[in-house]
C-alpha positions in Angstrom: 0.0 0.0 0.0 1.3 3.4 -0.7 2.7 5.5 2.1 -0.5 7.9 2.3 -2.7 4.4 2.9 -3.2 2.2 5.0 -6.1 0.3 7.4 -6.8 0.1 11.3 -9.7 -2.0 12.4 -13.0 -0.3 12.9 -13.8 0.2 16.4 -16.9 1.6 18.4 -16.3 5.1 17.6 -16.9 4.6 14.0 -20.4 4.1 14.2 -21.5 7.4 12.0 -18.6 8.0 9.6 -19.3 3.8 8.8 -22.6 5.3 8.5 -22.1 7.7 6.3 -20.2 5.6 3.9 -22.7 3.3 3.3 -25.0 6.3 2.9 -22.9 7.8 0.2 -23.1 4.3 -1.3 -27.1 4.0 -1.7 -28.4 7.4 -0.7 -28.9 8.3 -5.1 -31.4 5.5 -5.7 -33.3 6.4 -2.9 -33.4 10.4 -4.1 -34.2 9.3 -7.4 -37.2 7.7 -6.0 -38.0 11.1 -5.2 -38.2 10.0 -0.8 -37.8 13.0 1.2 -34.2 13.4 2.9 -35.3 13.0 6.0 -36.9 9.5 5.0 -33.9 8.4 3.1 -31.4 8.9 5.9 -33.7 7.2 8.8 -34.3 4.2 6.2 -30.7 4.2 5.4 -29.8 4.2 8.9 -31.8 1.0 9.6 -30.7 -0.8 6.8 -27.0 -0.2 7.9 -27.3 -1.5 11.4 -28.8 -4.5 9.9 -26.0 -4.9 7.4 -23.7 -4.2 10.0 -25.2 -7.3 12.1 -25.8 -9.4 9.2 -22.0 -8.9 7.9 -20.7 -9.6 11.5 -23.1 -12.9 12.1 -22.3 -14.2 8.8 -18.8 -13.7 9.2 -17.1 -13.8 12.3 -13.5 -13.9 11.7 -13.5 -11.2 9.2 -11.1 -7.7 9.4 -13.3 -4.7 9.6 -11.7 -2.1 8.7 -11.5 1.5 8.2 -9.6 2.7 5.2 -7.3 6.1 6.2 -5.8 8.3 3.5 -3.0 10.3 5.1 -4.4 9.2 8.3 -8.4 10.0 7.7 -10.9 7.5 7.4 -12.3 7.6 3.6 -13.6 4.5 3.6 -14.1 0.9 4.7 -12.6 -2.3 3.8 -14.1 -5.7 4.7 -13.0 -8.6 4.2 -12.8 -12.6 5.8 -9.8 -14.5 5.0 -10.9 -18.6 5.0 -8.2 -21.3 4.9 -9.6 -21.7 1.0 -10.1 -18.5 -0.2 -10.1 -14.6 0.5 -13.6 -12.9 0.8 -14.5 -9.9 0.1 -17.5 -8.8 2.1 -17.3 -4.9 1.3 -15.5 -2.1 -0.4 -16.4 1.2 -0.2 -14.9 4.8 -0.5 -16.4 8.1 -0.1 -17.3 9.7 -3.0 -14.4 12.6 -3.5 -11.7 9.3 -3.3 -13.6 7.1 -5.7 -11.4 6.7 -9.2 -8.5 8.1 -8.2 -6.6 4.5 -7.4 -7.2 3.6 -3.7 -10.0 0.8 -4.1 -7.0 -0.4 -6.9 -4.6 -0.3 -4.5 -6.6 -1.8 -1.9 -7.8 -4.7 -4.2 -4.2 -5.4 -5.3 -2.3 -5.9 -1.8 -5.4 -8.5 -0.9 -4.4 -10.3 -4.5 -0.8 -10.3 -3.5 -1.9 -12.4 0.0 -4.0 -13.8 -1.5 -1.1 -15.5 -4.1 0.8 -15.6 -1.9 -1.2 -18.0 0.1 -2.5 -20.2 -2.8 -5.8 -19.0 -2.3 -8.6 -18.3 -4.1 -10.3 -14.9 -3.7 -14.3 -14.2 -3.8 -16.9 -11.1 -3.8 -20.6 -10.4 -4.5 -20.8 -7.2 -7.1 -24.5 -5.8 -8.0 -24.8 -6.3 -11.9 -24.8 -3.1 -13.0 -21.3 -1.7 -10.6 -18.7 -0.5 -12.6 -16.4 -2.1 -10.6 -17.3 -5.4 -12.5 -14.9 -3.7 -14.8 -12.0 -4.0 -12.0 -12.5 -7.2 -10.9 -12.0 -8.9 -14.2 -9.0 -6.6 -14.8 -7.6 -8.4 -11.8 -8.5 -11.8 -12.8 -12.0 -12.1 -11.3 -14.4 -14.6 -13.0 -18.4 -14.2 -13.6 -19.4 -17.1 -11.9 -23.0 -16.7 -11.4 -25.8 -14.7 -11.0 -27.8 -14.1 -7.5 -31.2 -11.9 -7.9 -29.4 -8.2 -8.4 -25.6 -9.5 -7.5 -23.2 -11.2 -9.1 -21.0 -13.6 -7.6 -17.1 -13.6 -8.7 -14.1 -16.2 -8.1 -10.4 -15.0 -8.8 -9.1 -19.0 -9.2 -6.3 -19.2 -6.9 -2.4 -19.0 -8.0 0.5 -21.0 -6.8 1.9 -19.7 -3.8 5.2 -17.5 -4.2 7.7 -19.1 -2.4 11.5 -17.3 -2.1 14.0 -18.9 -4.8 17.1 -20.4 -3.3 20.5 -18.5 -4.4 
């Protein structure tokens, strides 16, 4: 990860800027709909605390973490590392950090353990995410189609092992 990166596991007091994240990630369909602000943000609220449970009961040895560019949180990185395979539960950035290189970055070092463990790596995208895009650039396969998401499978690589002089 570059010098101006890096992660710290979210805590307690990262309850609203978590928040807001994932309300910077869904808030437009909900405006589009024409819902009042006020409505969107208390229905956005709820549906993050019951993400936020449903992530951490489905997956209880996963990293939560909070994503710090030059030492502020700009987003949040999710992800449960099985003896089989790397999962991505969540990526998200604030919007004024999206496409500058960071979720790249991000993606890439989880790749690199991955390989480096022989593992495979996995994620749920929503069809139409431009990240879809990304993923295959780093050798994510479509692997099937769930309702509004689409699951992908980056096969695992041999493992990198040091070469003896």
């Amino acid at each position: 990860m570059s010098p101006r990166a890096s992660l710290r596991p979210a805590g307690a007091g990262d309850g609203e800027f978590l928040f807001q994240v994932f309300f910077h990630t869904r808030q437009a369909e909900f405006a589009a709909a024409g819902w009042e602000p006020a409505m969107v943000e208390a229905f956005l609220r709820s549906q993050h605390q019951f993400q936020d449970r449903s992530y951490r009961s489905a997956h209880p040895r996963a990293r939560f973490q909070v994503v710090l560019l030059d030492g502020a949180p700009v987003g949040r990185l999710y992800v449960d590392p099985g003896p089989e395979a790397i999962h991505i539960i969540d990526i998200a950035l604030l919007p004024a950090h999206r496409s500058q290189g960071l979720g790249t970055e991000l993606l890439e070092d989880l790749v690199r353990e991955a390989d480096a463990g022989g593992l495979r790596m996995t994620l749920e995208v929503e069809s139409g995410n431009p990240a879809r895009g990304l993923y295959r650039r780093l050798g994510f396969l479509e692997r099937e189609t769930q309702g509004f998401h689409l699951r992908m499978e980056r096969p695992a690589m041999a493992p990198v092992r040091a070469r003896r002089a």
